[in-house]
N, C-alpha and C positions, 0 to 999 in steps of 0.2 A: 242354647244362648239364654244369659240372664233379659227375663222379663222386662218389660220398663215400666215402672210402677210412678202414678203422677198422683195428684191431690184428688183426679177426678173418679180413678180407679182401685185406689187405696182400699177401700173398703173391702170392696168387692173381689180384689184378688189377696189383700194379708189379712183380713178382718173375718172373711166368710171362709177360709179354705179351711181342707178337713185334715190337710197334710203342715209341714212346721214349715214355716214361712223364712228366708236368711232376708233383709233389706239393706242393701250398703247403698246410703245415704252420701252422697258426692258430688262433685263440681269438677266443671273440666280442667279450672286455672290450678286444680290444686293437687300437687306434686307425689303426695304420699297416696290423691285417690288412684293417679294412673300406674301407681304399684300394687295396691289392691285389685285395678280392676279387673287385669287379666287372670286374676285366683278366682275370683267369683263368677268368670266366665265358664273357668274351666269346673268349679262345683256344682253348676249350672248341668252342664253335660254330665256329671260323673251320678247326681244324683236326681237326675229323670224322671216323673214318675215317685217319687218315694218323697220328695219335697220339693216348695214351690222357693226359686233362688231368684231374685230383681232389684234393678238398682233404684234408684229416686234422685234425679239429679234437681238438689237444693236452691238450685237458682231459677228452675223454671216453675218448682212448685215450692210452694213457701208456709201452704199452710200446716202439712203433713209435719215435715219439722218444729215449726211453731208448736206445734199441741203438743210432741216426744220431747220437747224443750232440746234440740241436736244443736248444739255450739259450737265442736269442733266434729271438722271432717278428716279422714272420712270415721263413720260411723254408723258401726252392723248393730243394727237389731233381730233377736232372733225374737218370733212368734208363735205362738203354739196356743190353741181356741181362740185365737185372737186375742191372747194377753201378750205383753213382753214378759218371756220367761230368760234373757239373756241378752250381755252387751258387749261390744267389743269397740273401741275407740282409739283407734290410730291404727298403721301398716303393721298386720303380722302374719306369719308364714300361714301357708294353705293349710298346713297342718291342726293349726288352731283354730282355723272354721273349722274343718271336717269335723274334729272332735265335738265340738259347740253341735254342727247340727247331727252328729251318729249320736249324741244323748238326747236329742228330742223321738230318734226315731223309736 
């Protein structure tokens, strides 16, 4: 199951980890997140152990978005030493995460 990632934990679980971080950034009113979000569920499960996958839902934390300037939802940040090394913005197949985080690993 994807982590749940807020303004308070940010740091601490995408900032510090030693594995590649996926962040789908979403809200619940909005249409294309709740097509994303059962993909990110399921990369959540598939990759274990080998990277850290969690969502940040934009309306309850506002600062994390503010500082990545995220404008439109949904939108995946991928992470690696705690930089953004990758983006993905709007609904796309599971396919195009996997690949996104099998080149951090």
């Amino acid at each position: 199951m994807a982590i749940e990632i807020t303004d308070a934990n940010f740091e601490e679980i995408v900032l510090k980890s030693d594995k590649p971080v996926l962040v789908d950034f979403w809200a619940e009113w909005c249409g294309p997140c709740r097509m994303v979000g059962p993909l990110v569920e399921e990369l959540a499960t598939e990759y274990e152990g080998k990277a850290v996958v969690g969502k940040l839902d934009v309306d309850t934390s506002t600062n994390v978005p503010a500082k990545y300037g995220i404008r439109n939802i949904p939108t995946i940040l991928f992470f690696k030493d705690g930089e953004i090394v990758d983006k993905q913005v709007g609904a796309v197949p599971k396919t195009v995460l996997a690949q996104k985080i099998d080149a951090l690993l």
